[in-house]
N, CA, C and O atoms as CSV, one atom per row, in Angstrom:
chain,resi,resn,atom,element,x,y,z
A,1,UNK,N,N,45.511,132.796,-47.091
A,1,UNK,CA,C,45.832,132.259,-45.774
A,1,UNK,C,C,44.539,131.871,-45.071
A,1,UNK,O,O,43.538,132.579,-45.183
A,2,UNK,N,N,44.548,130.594,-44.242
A,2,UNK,CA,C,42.773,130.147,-43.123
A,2,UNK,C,C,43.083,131.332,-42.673
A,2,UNK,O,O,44.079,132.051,-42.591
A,3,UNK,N,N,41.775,131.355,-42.354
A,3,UNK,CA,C,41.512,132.109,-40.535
A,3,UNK,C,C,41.473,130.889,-39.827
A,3,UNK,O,O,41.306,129.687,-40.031
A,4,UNK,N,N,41.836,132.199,-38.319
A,4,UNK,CA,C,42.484,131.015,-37.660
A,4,UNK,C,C,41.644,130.306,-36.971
A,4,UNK,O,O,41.989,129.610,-36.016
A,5,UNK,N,N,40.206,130.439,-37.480
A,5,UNK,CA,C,38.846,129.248,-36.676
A,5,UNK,C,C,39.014,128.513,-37.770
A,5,UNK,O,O,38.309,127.539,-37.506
A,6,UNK,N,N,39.606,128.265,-39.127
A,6,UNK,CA,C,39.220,126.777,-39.773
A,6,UNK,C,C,40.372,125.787,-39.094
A,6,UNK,O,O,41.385,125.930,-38.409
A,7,UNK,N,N,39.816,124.985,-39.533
A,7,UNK,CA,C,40.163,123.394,-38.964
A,7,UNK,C,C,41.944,123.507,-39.882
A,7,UNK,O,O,41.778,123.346,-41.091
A,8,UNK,N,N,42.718,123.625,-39.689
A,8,UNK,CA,C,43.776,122.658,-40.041
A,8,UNK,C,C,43.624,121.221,-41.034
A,8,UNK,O,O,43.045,120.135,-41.063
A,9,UNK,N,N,44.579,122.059,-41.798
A,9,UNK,CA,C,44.573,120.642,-43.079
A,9,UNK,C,C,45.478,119.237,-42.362
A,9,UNK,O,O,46.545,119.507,-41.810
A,10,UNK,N,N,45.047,117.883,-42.394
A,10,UNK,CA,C,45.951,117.486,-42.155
A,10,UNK,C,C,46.895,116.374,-42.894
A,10,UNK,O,O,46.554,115.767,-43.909
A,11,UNK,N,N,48.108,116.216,-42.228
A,11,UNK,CA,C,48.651,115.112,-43.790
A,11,UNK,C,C,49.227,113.589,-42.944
A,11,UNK,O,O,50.393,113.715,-42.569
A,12,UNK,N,N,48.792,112.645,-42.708
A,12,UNK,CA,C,49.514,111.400,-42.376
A,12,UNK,C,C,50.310,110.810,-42.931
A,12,UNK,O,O,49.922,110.341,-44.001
A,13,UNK,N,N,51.374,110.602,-42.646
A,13,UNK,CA,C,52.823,109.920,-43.491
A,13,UNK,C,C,52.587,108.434,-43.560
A,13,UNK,O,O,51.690,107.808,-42.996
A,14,UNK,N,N,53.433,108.022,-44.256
A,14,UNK,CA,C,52.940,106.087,-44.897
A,14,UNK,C,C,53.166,105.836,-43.319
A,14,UNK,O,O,52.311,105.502,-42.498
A,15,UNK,N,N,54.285,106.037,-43.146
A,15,UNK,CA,C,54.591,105.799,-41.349
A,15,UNK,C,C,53.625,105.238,-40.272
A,15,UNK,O,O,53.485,104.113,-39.792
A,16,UNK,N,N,53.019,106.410,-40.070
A,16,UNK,CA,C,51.943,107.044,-39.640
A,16,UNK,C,C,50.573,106.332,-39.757
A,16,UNK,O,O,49.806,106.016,-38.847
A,17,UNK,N,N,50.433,106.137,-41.227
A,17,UNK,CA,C,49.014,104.943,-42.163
A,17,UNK,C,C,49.518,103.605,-41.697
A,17,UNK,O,O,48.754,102.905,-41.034
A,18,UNK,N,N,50.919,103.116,-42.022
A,18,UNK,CA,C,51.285,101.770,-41.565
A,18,UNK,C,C,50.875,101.399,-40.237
A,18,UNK,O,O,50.372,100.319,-39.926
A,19,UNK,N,N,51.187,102.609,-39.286
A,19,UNK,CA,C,51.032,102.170,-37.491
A,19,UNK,C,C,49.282,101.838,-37.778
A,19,UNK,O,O,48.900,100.676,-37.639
A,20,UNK,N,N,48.602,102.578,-38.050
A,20,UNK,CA,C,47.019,102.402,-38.060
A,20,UNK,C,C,46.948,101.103,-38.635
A,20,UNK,O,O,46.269,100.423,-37.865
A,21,UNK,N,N,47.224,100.592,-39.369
A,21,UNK,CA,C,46.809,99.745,-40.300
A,21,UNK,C,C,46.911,98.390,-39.241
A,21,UNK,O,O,46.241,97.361,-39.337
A,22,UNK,N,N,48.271,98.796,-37.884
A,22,UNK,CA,C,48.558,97.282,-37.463
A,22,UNK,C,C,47.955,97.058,-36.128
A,22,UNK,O,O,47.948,96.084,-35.375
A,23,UNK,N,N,47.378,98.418,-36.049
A,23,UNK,CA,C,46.442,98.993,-34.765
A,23,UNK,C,C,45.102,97.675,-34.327
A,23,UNK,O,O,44.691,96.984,-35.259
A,24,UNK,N,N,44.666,97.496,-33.245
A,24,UNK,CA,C,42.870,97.173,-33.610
A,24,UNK,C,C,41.828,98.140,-34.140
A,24,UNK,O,O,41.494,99.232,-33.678
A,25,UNK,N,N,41.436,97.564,-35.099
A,25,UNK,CA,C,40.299,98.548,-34.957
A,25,UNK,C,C,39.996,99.499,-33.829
A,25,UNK,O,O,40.750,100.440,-33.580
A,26,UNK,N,N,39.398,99.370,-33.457
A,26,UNK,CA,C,38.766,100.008,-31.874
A,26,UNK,C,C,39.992,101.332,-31.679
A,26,UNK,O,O,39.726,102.474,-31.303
A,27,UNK,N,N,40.962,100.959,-31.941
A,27,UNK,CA,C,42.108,101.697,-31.403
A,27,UNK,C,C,42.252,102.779,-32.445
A,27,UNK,O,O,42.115,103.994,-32.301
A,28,UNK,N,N,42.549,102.106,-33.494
A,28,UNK,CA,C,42.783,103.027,-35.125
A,28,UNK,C,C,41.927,104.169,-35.218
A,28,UNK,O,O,42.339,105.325,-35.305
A,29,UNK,N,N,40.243,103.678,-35.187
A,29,UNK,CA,C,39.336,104.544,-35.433
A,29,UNK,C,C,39.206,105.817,-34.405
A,29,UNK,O,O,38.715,106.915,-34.665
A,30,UNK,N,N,39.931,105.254,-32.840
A,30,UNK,CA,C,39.761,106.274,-32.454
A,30,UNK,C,C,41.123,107.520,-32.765
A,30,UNK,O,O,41.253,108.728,-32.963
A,31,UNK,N,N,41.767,106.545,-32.672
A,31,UNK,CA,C,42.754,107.626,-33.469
A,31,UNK,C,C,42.526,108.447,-34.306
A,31,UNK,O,O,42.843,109.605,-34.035
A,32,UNK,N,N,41.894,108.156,-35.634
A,32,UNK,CA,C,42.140,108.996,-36.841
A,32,UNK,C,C,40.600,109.710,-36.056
A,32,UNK,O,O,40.932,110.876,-35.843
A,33,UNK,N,N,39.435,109.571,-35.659
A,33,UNK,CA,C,38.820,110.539,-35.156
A,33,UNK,C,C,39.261,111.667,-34.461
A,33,UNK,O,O,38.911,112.839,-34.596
A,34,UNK,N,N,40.081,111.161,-33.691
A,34,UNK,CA,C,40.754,112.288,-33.147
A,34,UNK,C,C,41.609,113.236,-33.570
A,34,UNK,O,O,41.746,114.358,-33.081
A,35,UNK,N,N,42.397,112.598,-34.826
A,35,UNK,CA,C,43.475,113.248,-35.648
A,35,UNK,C,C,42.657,114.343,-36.281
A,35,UNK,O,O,43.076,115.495,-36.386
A,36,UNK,N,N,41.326,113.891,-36.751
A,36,UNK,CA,C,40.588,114.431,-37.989
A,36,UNK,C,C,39.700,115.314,-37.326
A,36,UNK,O,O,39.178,116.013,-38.194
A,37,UNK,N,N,39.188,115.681,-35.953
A,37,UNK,CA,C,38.219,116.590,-35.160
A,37,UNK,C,C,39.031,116.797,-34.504
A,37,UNK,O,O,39.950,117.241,-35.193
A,38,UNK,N,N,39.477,116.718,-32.840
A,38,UNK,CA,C,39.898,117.803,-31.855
A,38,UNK,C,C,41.072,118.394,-32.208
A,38,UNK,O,O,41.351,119.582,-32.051
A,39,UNK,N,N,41.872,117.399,-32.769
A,39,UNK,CA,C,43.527,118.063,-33.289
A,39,UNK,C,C,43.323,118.826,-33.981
A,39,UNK,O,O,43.551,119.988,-33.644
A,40,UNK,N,N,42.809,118.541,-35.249
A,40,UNK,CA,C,42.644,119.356,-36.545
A,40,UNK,C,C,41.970,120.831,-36.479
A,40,UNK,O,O,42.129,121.792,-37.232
A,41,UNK,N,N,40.963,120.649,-35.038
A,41,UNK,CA,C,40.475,122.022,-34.815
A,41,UNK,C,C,41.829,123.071,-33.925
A,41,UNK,O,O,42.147,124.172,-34.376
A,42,UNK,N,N,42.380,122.572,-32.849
A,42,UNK,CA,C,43.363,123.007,-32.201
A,42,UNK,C,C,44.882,122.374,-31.972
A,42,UNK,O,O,45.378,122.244,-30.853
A,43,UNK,N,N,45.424,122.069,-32.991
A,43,UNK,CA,C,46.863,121.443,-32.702
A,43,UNK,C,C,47.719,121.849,-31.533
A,43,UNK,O,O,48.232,120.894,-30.950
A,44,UNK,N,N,48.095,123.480,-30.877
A,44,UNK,CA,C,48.231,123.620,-29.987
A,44,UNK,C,C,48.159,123.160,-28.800
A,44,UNK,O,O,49.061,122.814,-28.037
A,45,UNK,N,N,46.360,123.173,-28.591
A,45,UNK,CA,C,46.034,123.330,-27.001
A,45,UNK,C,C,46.225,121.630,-26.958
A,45,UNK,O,O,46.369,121.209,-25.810
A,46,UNK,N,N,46.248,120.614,-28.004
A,46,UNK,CA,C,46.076,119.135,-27.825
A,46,UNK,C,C,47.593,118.856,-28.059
A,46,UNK,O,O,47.632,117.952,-28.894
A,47,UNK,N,N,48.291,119.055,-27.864
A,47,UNK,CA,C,49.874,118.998,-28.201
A,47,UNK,C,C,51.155,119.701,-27.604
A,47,UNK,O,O,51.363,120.905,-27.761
A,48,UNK,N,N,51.908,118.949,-26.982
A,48,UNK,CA,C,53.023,119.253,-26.095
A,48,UNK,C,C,54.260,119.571,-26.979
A,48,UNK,O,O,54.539,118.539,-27.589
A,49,UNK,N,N,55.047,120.491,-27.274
A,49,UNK,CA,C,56.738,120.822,-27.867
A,49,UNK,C,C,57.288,119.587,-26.681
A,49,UNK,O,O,57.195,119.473,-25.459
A,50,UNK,N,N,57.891,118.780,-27.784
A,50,UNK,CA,C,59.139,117.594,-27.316
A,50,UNK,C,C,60.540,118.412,-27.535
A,50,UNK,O,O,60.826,119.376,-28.245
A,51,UNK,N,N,61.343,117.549,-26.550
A,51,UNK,CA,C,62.749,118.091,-26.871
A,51,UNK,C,C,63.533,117.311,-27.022
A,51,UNK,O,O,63.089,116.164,-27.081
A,52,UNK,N,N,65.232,117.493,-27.177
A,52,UNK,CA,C,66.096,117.347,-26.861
A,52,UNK,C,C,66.494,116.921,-28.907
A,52,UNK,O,O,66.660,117.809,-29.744
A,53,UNK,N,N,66.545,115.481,-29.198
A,53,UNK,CA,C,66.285,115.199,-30.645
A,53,UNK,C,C,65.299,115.210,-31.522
A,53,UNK,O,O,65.294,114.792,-32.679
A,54,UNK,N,N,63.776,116.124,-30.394
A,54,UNK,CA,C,62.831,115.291,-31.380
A,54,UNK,C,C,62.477,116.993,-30.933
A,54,UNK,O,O,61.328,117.342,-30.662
A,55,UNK,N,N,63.388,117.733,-30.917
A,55,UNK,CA,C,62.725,119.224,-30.704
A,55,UNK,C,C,61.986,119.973,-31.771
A,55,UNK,O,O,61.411,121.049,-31.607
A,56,UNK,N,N,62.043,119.477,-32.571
A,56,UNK,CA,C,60.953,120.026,-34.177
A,56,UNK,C,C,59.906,119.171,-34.230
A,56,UNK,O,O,59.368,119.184,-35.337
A,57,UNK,N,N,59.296,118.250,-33.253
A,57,UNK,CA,C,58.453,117.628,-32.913
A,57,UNK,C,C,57.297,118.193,-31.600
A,57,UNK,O,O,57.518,119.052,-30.746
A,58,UNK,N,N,55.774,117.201,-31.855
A,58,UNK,CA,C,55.229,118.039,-31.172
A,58,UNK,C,C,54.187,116.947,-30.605
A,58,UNK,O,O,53.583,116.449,-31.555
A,59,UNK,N,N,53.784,116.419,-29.383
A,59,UNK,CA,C,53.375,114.890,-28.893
A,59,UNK,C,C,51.497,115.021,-28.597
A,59,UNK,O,O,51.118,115.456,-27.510
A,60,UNK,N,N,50.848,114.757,-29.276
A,60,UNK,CA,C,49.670,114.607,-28.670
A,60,UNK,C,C,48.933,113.047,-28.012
A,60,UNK,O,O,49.058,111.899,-28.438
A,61,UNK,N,N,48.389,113.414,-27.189
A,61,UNK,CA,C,47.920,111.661,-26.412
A,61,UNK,C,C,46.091,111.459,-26.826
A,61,UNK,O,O,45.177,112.265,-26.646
A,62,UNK,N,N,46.062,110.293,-27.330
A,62,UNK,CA,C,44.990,109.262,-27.388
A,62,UNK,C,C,45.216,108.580,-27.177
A,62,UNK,O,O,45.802,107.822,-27.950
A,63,UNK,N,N,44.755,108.102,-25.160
A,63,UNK,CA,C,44.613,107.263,-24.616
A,63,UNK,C,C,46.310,106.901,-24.619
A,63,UNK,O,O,47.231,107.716,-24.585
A,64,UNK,N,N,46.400,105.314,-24.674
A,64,UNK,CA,C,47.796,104.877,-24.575
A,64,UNK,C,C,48.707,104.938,-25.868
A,64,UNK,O,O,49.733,104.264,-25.958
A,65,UNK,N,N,48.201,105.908,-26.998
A,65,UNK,CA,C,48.742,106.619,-27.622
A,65,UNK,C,C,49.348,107.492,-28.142
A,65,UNK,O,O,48.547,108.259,-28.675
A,66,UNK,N,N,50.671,107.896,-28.321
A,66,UNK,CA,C,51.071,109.199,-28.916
A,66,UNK,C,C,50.847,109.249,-29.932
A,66,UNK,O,O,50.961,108.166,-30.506
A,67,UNK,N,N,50.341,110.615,-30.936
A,67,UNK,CA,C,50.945,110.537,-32.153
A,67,UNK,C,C,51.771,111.964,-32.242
A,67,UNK,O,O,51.582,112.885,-31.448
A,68,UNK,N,N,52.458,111.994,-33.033
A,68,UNK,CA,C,54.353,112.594,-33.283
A,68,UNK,C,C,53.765,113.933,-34.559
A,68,UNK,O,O,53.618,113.673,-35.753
A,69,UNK,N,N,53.637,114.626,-34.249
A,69,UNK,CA,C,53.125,115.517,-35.246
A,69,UNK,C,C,54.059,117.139,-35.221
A,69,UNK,O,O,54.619,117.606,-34.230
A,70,UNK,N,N,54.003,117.779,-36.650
A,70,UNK,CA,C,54.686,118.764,-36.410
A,70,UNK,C,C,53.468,119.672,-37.143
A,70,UNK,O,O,52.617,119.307,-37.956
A,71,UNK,N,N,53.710,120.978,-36.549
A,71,UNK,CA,C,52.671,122.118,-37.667
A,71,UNK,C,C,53.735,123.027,-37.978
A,71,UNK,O,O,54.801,123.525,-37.614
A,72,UNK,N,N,52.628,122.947,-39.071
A,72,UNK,CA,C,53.209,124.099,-40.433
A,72,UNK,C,C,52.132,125.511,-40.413
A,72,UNK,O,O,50.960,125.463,-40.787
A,73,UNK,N,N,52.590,126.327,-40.066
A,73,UNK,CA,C,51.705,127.524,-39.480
A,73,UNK,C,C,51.792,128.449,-40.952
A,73,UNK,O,O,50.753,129.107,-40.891
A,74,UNK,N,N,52.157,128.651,-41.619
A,74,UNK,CA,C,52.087,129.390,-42.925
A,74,UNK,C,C,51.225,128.603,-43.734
A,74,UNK,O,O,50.390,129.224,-44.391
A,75,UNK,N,N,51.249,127.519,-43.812
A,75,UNK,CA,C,49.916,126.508,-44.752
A,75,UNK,C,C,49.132,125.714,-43.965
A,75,UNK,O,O,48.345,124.883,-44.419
A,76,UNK,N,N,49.398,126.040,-42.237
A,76,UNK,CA,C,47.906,125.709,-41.804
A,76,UNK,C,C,47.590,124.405,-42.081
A,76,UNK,O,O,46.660,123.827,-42.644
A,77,UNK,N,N,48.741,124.055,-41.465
A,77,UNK,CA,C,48.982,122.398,-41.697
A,77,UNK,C,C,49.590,121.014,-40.651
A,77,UNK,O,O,50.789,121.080,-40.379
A,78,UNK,N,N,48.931,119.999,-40.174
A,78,UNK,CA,C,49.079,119.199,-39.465
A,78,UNK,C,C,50.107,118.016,-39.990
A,78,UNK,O,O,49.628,117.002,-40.496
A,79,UNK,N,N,51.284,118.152,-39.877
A,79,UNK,CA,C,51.707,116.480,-40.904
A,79,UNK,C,C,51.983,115.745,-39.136
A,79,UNK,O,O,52.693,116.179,-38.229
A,80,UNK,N,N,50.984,114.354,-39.192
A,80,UNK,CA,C,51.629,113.620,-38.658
A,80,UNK,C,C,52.517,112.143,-39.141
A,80,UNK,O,O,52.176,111.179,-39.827
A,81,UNK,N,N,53.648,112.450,-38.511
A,81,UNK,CA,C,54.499,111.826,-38.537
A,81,UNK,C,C,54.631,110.037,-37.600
A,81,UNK,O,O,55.116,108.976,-37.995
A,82,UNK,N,N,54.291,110.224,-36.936
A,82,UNK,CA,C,54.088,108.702,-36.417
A,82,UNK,C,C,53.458,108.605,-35.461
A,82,UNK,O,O,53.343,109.516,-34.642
A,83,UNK,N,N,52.663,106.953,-35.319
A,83,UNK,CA,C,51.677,106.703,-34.161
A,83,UNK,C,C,52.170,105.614,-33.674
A,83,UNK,O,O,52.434,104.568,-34.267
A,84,UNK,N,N,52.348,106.014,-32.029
A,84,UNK,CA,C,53.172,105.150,-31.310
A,84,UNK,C,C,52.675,104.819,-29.824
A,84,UNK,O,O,52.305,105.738,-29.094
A,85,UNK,N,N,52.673,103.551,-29.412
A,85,UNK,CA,C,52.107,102.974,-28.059
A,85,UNK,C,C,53.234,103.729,-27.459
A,85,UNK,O,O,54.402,103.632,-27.833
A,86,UNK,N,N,52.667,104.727,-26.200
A,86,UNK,CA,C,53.437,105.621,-25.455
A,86,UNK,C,C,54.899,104.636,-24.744
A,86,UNK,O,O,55.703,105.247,-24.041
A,87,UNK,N,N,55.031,103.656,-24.921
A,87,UNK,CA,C,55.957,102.791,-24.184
A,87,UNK,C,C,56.955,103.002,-25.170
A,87,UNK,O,O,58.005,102.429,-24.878
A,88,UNK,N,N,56.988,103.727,-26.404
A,88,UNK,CA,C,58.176,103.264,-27.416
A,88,UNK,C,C,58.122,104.838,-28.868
A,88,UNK,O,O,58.569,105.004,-30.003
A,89,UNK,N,N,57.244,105.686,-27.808
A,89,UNK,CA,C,56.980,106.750,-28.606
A,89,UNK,C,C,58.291,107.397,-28.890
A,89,UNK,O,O,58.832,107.706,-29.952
A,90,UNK,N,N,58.711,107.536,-27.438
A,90,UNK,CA,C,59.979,108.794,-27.935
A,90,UNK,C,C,61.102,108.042,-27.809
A,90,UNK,O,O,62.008,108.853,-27.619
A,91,UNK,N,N,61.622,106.754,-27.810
A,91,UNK,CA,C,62.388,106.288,-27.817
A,91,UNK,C,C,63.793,106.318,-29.550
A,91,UNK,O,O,63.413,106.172,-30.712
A,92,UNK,N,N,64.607,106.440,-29.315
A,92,UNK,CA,C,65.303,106.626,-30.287
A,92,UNK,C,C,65.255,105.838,-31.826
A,92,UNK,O,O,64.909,104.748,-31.370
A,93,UNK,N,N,65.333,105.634,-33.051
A,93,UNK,CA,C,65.137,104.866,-33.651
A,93,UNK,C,C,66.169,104.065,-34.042
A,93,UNK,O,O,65.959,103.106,-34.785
């Protein structure tokens, strides 16, 4: 099992790689910096519990970004699930 000062493994879904990919630059990079340092060190303190349908979901913000992430606390694990311009984040699919 980590201790609980290592960084969190993390896993991005094609989903997730696709949104980056259609991102600007400028935008993308700061994203996955962020995915890959402040999140990865504390998923918690950078991340809000969503509810209602998306209650096994968990919302962190970069800038005019959400990304949609859930943790896995037995393998110490980040999967995010999708990156979304906050205008269309939690909207239904």
């Amino acid at each position: 099992m980590a201790e609980p000062t290592d960084p969190w493994h993390v896993e991005i879904s094609k989903t997730a790689q696709r949104s980056l990919r259609t991102l600007p630059h400028k935008f993308a990079a700061a994203i996955v910096e962020f995915i890959t340092g402040p999140l990865a060190e504390n998923p918690y303190r950078l991340s809000k519990p969503l509810h209602a349908e998306l209650a096994a979901w968990r919302s962190a913000r970069r800038g005019d970004y959400r990304v949609i992430l859930q943790i896995d606390d037995d393998r110490h694990l980040v999967r995010v699930g999708r990156i979304e311009h906050r205008a269309t984040a939690y909207k239904p699919r």
